[in-house]
Backbone bond lengths (Angstrom), bond angles and torsions (degrees), N, CA, C in turn:
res aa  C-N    CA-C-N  psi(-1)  N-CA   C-N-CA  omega(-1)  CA-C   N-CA-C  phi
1 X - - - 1.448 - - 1.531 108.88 -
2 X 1.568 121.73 143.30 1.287 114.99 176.81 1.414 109.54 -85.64
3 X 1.586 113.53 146.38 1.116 148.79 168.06 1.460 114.08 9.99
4 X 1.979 87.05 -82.10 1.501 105.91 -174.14 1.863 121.84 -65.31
5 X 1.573 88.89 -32.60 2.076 87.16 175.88 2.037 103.39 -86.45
6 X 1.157 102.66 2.46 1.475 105.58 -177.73 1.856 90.81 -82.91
7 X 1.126 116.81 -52.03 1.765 114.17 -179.13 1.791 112.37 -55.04
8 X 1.295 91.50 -44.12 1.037 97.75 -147.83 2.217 105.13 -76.83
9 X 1.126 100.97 -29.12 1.291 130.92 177.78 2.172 99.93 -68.22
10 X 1.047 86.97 -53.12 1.841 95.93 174.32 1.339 105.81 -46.77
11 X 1.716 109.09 -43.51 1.714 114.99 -128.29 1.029 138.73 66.96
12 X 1.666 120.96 12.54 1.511 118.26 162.16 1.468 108.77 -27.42
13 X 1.974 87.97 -74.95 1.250 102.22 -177.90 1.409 114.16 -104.59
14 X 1.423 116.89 139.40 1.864 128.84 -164.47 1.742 90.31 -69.86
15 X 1.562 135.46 -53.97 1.290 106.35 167.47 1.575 146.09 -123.75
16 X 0.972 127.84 -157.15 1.704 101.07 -162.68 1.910 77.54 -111.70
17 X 1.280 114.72 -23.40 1.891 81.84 175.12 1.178 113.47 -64.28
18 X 1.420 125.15 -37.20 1.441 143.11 -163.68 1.363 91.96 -57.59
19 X 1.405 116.55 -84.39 1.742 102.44 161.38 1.095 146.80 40.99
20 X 1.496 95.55 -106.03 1.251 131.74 148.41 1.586 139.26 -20.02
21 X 1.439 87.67 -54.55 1.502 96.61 172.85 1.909 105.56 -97.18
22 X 1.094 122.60 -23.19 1.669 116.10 158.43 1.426 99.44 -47.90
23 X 1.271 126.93 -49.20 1.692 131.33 -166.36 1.545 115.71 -59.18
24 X 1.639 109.70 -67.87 1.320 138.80 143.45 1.853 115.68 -4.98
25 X 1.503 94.67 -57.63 1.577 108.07 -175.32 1.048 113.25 -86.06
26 X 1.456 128.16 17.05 1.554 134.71 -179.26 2.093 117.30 38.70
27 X 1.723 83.66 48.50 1.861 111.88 170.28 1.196 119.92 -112.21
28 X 1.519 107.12 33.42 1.510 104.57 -171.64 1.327 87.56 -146.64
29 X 1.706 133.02 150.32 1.635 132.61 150.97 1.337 90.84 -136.68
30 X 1.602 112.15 148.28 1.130 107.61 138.52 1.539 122.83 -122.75
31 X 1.131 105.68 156.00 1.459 111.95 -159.99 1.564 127.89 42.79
32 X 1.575 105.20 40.69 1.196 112.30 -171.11 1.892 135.94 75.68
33 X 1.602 82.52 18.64 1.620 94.42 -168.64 1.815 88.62 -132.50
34 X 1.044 112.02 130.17 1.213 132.09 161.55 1.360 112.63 -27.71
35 X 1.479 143.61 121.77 0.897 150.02 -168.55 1.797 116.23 -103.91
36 X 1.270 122.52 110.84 1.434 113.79 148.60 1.896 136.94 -91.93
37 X 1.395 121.66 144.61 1.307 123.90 -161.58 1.756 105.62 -30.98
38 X 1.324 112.57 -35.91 1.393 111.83 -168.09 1.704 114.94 -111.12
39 X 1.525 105.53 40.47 1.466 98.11 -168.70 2.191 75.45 -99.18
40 X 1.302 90.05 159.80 1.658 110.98 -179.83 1.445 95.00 -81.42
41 X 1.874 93.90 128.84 1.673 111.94 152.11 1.424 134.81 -95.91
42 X 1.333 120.66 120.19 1.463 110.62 -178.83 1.430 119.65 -117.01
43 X 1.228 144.81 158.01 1.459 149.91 -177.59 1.765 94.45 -46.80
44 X 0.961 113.65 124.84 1.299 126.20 145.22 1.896 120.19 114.59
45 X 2.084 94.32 -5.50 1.461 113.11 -175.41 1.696 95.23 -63.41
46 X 1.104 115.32 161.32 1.794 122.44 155.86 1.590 104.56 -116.03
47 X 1.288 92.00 123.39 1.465 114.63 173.11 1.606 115.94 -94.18
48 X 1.336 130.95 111.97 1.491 142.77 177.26 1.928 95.47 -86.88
49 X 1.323 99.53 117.30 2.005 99.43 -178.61 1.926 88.15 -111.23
50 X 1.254 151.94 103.46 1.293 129.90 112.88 1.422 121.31 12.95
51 X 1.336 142.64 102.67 1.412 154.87 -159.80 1.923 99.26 -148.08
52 X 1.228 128.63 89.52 1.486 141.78 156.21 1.610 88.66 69.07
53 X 1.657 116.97 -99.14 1.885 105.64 -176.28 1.385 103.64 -124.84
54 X 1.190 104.74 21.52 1.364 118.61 179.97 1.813 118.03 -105.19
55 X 1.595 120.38 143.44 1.369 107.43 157.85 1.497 122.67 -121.93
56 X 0.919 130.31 148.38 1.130 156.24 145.53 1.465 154.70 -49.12
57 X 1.203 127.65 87.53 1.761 132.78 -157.18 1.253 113.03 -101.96
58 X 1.391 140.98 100.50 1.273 125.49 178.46 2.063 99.80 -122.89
59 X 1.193 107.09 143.47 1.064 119.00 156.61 1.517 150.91 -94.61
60 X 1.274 117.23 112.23 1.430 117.74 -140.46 1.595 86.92 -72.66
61 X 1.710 119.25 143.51 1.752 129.17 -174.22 1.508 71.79 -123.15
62 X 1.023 150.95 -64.75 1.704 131.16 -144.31 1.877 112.66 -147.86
63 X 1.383 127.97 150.41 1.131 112.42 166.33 1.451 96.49 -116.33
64 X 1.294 106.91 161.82 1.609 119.41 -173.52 1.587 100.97 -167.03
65 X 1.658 100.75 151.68 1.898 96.29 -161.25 1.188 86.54 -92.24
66 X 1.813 137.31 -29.63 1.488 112.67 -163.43 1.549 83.85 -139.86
67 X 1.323 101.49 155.75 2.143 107.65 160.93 1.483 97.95 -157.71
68 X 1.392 102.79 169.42 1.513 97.84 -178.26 1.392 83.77 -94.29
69 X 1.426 102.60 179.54 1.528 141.38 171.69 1.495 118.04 -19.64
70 X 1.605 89.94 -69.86 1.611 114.95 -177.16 1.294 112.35 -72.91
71 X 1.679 128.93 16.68 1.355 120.16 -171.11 1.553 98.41 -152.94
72 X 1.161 95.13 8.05 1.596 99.30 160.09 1.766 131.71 -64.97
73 X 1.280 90.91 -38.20 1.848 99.22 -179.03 1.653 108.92 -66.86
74 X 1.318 119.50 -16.94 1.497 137.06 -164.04 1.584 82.61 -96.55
75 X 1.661 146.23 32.79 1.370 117.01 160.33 1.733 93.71 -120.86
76 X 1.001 119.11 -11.94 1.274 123.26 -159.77 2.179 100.03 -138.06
77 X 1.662 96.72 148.46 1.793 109.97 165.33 1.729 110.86 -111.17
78 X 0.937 107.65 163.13 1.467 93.53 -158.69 2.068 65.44 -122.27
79 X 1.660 105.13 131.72 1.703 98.07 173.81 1.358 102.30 -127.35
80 X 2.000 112.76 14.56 1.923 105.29 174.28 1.679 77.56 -177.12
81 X 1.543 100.11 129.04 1.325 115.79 -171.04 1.639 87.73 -97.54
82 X 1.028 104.44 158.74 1.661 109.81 165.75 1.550 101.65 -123.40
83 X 1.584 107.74 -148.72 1.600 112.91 -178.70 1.656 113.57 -72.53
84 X 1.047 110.70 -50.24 1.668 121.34 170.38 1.386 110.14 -61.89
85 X 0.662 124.81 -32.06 2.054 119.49 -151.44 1.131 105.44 -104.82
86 X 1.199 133.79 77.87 1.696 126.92 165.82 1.154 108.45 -98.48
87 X 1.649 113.47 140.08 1.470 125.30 159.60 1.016 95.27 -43.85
């Protein structure tokens, strides 16, 4: 799954343009490599998101194209909260 509908599908991020341009703005790595909107996500990458002066580590547990709401936190571990990202 790409990047930006991979956030956005979680709910990291509420939208997939928003995304996009986190991606765009070189605020995203995964696995320590600079991330673009359309680089492929798979179970088990760690994604670093840039959040205000804070960063952010979550580890991808599953990809899935749709979930509801309440089963969103179950695709991703959160292993370093930044300013945005609270459990």
């Amino acid at each position: 799954m790409r990047l930006d509908k991979y956030l956005k599908v979680s709910r990291v991020i509420k939208r997939r343009t928003i995304a996009n341009e986190v991606c765009d703005a070189g605020r995203v790595s995964i696995n320590g490599r600079p991330a673009k909107p359309s680089t492929e996500v798979k179970p088990g990458d760690i994604l670093e998101i840039a959040f205000g002066s804070g960063k952010s580590r979550i580890k991808v547990l599953a990809v899935k194209e749709t979930v509801r709401k309440d089963e969103a936190a179950e695709l991703y571990e959160i292993m370093e909260s930044g300013d945005a990202l609270k459990p």
